[in-house]
N, CA, C and O atoms as a GROMACS GRO file, in nm:
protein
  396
    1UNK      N    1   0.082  -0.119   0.000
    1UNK     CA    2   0.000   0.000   0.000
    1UNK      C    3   0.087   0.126   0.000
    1UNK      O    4   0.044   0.221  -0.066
    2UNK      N    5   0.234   0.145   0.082
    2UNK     CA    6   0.292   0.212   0.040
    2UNK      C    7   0.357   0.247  -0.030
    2UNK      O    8   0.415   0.356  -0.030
    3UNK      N    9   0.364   0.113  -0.152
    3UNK     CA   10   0.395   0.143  -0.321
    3UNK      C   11   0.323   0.241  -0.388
    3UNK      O   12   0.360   0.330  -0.465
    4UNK      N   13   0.185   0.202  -0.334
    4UNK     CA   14   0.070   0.286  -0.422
    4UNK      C   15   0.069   0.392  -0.398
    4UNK      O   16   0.045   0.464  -0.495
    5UNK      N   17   0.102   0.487  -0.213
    5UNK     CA   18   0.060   0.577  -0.201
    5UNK      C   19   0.156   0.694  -0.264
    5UNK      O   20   0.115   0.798  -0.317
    6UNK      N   21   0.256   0.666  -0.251
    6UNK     CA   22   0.380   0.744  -0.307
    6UNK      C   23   0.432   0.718  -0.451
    6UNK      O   24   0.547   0.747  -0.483
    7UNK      N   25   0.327   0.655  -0.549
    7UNK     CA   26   0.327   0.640  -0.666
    7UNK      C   27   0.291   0.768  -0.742
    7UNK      O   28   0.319   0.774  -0.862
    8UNK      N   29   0.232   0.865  -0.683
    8UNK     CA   30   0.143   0.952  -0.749
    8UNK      C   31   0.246   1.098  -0.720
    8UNK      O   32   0.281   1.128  -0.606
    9UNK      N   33   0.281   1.171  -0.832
    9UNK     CA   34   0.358   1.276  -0.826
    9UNK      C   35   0.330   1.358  -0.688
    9UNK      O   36   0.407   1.364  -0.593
   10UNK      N   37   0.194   1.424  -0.698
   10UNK     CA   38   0.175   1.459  -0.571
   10UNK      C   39   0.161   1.438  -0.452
   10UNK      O   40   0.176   1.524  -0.365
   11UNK      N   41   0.136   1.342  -0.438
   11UNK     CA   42   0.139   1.256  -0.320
   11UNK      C   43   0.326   1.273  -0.257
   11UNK      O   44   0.386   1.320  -0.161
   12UNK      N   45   0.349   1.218  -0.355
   12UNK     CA   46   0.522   1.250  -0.307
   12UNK      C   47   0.593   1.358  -0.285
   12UNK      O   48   0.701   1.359  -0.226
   13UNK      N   49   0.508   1.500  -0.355
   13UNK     CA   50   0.554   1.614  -0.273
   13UNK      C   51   0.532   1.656  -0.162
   13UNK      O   52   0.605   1.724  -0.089
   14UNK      N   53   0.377   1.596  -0.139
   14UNK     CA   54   0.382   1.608   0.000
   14UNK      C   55   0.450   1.556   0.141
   14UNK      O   56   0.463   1.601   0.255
   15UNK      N   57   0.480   1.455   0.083
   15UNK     CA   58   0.570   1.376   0.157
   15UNK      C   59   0.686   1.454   0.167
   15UNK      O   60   0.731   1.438   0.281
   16UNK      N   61   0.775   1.553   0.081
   16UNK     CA   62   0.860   1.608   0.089
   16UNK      C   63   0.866   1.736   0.140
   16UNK      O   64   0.970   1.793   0.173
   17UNK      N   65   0.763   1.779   0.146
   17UNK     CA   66   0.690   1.926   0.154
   17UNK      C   67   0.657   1.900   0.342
   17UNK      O   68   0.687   1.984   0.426
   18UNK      N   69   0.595   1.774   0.371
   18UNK     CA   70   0.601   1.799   0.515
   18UNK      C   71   0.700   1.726   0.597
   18UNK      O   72   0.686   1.704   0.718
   19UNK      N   73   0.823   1.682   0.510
   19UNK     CA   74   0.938   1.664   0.577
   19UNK      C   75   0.985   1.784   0.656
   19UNK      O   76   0.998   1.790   0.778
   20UNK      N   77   1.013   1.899   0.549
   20UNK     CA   78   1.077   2.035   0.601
   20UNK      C   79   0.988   2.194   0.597
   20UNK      O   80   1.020   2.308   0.565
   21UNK      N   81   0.830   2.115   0.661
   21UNK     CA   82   0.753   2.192   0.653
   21UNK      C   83   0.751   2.392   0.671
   21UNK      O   84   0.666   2.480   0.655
   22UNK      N   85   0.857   2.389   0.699
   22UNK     CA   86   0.877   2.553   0.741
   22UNK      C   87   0.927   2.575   0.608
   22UNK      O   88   0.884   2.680   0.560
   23UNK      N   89   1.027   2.492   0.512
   23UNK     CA   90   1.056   2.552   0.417
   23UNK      C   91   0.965   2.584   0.250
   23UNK      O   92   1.001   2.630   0.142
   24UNK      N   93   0.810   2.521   0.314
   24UNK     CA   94   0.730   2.522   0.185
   24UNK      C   95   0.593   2.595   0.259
   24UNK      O   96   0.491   2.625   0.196
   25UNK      N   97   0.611   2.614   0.396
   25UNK     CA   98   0.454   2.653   0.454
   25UNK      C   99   0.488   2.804   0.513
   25UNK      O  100   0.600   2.837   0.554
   26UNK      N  101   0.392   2.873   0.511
   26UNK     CA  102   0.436   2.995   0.619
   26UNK      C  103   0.380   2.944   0.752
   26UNK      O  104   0.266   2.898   0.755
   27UNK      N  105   0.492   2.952   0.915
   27UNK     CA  106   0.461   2.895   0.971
   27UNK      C  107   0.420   3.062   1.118
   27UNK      O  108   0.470   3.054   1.231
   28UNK      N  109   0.359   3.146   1.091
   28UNK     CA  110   0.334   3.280   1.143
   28UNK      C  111   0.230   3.208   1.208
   28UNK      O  112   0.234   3.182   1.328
   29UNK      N  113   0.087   3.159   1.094
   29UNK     CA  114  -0.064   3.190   1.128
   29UNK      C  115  -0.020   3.077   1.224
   29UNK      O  116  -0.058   3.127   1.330
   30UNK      N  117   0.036   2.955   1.257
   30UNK     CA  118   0.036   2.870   1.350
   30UNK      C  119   0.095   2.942   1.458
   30UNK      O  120   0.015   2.954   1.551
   31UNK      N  121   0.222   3.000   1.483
   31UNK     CA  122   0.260   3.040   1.591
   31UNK      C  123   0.160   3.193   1.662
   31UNK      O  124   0.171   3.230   1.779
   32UNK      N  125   0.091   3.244   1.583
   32UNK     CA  126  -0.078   3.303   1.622
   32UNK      C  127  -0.137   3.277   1.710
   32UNK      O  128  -0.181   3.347   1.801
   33UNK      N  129  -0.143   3.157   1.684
   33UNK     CA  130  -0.261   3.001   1.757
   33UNK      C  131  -0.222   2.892   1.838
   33UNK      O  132  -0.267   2.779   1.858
   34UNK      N  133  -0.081   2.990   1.899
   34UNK     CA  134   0.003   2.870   1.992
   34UNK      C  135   0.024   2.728   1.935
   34UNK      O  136  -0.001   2.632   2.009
   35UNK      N  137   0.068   2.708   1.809
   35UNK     CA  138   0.063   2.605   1.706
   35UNK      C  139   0.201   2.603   1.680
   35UNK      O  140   0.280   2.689   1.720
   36UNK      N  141   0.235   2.483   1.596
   36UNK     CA  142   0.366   2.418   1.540
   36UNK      C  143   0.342   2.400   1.458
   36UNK      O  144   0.224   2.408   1.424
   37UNK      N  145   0.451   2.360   1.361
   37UNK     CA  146   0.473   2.209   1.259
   37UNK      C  147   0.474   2.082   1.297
   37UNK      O  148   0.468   1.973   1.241
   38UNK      N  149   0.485   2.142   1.455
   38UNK     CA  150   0.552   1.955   1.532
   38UNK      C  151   0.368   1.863   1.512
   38UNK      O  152   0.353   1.741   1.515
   39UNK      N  153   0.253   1.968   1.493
   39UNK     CA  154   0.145   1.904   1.530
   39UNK      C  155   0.121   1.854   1.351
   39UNK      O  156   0.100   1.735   1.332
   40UNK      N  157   0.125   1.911   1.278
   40UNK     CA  158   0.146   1.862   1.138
   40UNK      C  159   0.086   2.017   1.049
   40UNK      O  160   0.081   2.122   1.114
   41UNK      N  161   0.049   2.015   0.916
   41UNK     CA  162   0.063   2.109   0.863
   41UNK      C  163  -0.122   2.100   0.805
   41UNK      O  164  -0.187   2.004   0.762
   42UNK      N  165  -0.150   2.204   0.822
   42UNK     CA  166  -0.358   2.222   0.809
   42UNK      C  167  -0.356   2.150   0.650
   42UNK      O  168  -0.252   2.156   0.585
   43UNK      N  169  -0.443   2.101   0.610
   43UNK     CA  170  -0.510   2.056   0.477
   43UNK      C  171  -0.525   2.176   0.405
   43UNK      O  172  -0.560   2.151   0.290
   44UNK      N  173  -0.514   2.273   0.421
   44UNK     CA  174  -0.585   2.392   0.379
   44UNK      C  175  -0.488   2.460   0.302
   44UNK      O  176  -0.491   2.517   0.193
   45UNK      N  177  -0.358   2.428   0.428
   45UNK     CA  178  -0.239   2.499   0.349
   45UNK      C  179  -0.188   2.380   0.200
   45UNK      O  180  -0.160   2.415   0.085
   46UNK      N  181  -0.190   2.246   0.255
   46UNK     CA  182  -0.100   2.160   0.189
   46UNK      C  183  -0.194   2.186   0.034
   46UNK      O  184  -0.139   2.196  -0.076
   47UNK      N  185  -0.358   2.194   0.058
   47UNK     CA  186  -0.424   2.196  -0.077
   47UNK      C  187  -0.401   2.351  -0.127
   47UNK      O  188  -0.467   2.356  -0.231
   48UNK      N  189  -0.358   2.444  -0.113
   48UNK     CA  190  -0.321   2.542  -0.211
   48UNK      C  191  -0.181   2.534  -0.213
   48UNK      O  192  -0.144   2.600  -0.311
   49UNK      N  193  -0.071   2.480  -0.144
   49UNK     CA  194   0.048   2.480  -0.198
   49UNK      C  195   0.044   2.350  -0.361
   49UNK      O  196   0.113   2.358  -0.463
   50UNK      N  197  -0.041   2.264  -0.333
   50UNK     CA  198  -0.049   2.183  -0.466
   50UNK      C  199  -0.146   2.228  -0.561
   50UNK      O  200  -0.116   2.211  -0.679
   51UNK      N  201  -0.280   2.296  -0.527
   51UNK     CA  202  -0.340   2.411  -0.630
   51UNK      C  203  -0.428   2.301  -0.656
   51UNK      O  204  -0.512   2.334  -0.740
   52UNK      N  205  -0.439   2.193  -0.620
   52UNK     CA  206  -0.547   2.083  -0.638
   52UNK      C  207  -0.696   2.161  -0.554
   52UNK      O  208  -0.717   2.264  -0.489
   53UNK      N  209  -0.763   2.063  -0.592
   53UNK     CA  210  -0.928   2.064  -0.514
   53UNK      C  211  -0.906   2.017  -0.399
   53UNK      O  212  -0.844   1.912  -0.386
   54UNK      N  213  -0.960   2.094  -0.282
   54UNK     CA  214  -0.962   1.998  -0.175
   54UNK      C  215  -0.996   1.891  -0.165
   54UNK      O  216  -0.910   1.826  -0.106
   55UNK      N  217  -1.098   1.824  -0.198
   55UNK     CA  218  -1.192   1.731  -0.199
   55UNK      C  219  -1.069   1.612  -0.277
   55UNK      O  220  -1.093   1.493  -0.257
   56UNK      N  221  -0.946   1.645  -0.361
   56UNK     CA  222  -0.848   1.587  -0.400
   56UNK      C  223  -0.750   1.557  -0.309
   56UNK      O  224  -0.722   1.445  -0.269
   57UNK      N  225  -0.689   1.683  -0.272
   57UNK     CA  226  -0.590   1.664  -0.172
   57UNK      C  227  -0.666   1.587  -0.074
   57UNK      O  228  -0.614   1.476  -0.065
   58UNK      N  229  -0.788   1.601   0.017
   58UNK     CA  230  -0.820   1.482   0.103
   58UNK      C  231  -0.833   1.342   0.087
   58UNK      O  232  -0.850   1.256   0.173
   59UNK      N  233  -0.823   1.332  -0.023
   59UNK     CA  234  -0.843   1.180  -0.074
   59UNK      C  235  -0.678   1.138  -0.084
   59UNK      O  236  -0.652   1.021  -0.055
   60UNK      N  237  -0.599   1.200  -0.111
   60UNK     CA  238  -0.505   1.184  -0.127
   60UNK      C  239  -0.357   1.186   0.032
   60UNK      O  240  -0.239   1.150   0.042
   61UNK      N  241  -0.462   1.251   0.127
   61UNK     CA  242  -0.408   1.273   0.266
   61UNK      C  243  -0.467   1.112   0.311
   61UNK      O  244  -0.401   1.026   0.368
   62UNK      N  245  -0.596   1.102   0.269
   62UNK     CA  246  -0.617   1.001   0.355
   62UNK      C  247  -0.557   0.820   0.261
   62UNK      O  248  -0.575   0.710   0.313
   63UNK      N  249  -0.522   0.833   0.188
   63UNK     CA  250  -0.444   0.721   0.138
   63UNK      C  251  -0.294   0.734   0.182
   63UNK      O  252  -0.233   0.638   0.231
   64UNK      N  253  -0.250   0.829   0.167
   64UNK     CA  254  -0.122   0.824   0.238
   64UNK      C  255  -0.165   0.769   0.376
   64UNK      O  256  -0.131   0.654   0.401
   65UNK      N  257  -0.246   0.846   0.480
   65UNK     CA  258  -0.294   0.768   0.627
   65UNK      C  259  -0.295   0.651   0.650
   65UNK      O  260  -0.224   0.592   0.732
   66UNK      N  261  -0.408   0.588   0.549
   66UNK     CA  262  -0.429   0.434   0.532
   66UNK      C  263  -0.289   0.377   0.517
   66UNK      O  264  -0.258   0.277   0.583
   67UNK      N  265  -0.203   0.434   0.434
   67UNK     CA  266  -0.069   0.365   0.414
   67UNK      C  267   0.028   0.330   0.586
   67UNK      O  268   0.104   0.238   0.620
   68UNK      N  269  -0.011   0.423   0.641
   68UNK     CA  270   0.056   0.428   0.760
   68UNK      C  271   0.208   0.598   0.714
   68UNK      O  272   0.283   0.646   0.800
   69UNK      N  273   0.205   0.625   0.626
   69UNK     CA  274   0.270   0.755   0.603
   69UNK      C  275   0.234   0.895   0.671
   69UNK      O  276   0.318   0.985   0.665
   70UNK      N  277   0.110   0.915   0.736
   70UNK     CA  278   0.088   1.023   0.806
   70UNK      C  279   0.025   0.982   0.925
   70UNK      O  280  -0.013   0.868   0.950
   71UNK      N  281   0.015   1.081   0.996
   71UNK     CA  282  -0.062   1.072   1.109
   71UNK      C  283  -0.139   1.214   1.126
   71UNK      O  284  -0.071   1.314   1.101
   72UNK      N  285  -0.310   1.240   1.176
   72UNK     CA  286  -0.337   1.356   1.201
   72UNK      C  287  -0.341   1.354   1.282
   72UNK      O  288  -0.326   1.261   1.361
   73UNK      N  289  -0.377   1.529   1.304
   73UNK     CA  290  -0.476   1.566   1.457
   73UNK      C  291  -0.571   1.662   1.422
   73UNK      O  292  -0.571   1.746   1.332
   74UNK      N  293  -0.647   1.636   1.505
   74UNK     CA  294  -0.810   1.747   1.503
   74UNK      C  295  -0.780   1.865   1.595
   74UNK      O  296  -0.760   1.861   1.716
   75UNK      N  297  -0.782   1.941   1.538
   75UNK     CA  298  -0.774   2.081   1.651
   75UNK      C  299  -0.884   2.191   1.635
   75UNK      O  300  -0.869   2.307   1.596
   76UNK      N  301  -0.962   2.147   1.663
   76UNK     CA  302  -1.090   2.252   1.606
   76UNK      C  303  -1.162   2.174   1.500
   76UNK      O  304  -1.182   2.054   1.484
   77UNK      N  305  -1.199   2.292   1.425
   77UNK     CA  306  -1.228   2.263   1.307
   77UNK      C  307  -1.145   2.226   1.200
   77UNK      O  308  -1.187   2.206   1.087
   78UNK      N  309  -1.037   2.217   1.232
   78UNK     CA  310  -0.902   2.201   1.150
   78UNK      C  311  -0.854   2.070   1.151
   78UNK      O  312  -0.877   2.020   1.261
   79UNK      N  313  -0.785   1.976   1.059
   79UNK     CA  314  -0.721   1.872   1.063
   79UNK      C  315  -0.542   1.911   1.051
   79UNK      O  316  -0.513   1.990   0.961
   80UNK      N  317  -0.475   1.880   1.101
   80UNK     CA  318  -0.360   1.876   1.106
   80UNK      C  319  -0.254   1.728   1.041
   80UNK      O  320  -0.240   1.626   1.109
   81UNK      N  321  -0.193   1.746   0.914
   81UNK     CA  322  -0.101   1.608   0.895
   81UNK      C  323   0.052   1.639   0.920
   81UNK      O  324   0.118   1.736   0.883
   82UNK      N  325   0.093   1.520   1.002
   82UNK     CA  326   0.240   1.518   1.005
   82UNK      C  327   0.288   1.384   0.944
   82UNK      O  328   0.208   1.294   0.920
   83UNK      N  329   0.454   1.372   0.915
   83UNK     CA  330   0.474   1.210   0.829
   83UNK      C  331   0.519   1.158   0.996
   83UNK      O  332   0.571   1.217   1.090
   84UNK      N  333   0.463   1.000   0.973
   84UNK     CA  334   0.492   0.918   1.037
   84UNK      C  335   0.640   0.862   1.049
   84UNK      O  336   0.675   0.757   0.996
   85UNK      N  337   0.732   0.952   1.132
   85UNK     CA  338   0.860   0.874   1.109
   85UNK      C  339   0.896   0.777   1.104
   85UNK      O  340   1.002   0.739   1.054
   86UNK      N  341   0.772   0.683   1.183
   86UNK     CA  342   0.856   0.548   1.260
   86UNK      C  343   0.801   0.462   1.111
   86UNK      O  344   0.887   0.397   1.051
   87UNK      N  345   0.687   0.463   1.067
   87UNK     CA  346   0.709   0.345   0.916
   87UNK      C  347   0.748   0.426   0.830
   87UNK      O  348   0.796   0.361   0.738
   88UNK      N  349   0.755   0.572   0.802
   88UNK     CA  350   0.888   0.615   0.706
   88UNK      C  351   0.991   0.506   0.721
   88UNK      O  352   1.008   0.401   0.659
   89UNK      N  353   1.058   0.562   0.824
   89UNK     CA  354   1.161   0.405   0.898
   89UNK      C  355   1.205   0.303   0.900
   89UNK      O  356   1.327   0.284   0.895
   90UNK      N  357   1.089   0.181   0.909
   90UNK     CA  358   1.083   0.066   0.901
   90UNK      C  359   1.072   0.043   0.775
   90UNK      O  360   1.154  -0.041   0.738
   91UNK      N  361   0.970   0.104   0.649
   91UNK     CA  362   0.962   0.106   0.508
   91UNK      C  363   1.110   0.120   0.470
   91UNK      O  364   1.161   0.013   0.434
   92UNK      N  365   1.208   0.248   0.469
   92UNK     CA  366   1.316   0.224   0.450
   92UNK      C  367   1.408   0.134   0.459
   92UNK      O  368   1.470   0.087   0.364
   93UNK      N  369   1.423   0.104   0.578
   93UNK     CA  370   1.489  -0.044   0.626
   93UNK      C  371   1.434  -0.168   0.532
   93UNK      O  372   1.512  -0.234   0.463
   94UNK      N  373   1.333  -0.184   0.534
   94UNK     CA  374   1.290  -0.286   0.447
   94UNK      C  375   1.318  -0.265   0.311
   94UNK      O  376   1.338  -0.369   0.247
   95UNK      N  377   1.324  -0.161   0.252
   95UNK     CA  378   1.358  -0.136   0.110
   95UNK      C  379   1.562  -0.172   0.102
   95UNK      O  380   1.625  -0.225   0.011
   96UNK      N  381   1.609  -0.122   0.223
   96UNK     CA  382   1.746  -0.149   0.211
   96UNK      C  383   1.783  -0.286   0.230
   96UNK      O  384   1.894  -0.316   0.187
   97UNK      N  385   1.702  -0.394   0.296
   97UNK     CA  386   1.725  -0.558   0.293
   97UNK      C  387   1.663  -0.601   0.182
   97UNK      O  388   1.690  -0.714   0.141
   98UNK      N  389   1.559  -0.510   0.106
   98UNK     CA  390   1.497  -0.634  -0.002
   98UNK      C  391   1.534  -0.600  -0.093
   98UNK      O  392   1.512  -0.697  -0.164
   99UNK      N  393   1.583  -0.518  -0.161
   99UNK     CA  394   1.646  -0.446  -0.277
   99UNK      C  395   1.773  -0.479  -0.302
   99UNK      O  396   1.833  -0.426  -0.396
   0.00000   0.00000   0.00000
């Protein structure tokens, strides 16, 4: 499943985009709202940094999820995604013994 999810151009920027989230997000309106990057980065921002439909980018947040590649949080009305280091991780490792 994590073949599939990171098959898709965008999908994989995001993955890269919320590696070093300060360097693709403005991170002001969070520190506003007593907020981080550490909690993950709003849907709101990640769908106009890719210029997609929301209703896209969510479909596309939540297959990465299913993959085990993100993790959210609810903070309000807001969803928050961060990447899952630990099967980033283990996926890696496994790609470096089976390859």
């Amino acid at each position: 499943m994590i073949y599939k999810a990171l098959s898709n151009e965008t999908r994989s920027q995001i993955m890269s985009w919320l590696k070093n989230p300060s360097e693709y997000f403005d991170e002001k309106p969070y520190l506003e709202q007593n907020l981080n990057f550490k909690i993950g980065v709003c849907v709101g921002d990640i769908q106009a940094k890719a210029g997609l439909a929301q209703s896209v980018i969510s479909g596309y947040l939540l297959t990465m999820q299913k993959a085990g590649l993100l993790e959210s949080e609810r903070i309000g009305k807001w969803t928050y995604y961060r990447r899952n280091e630990k099967t980033i991780q283990e996926f890696s490792e496994y790609i470096k013994k089976k390859l």
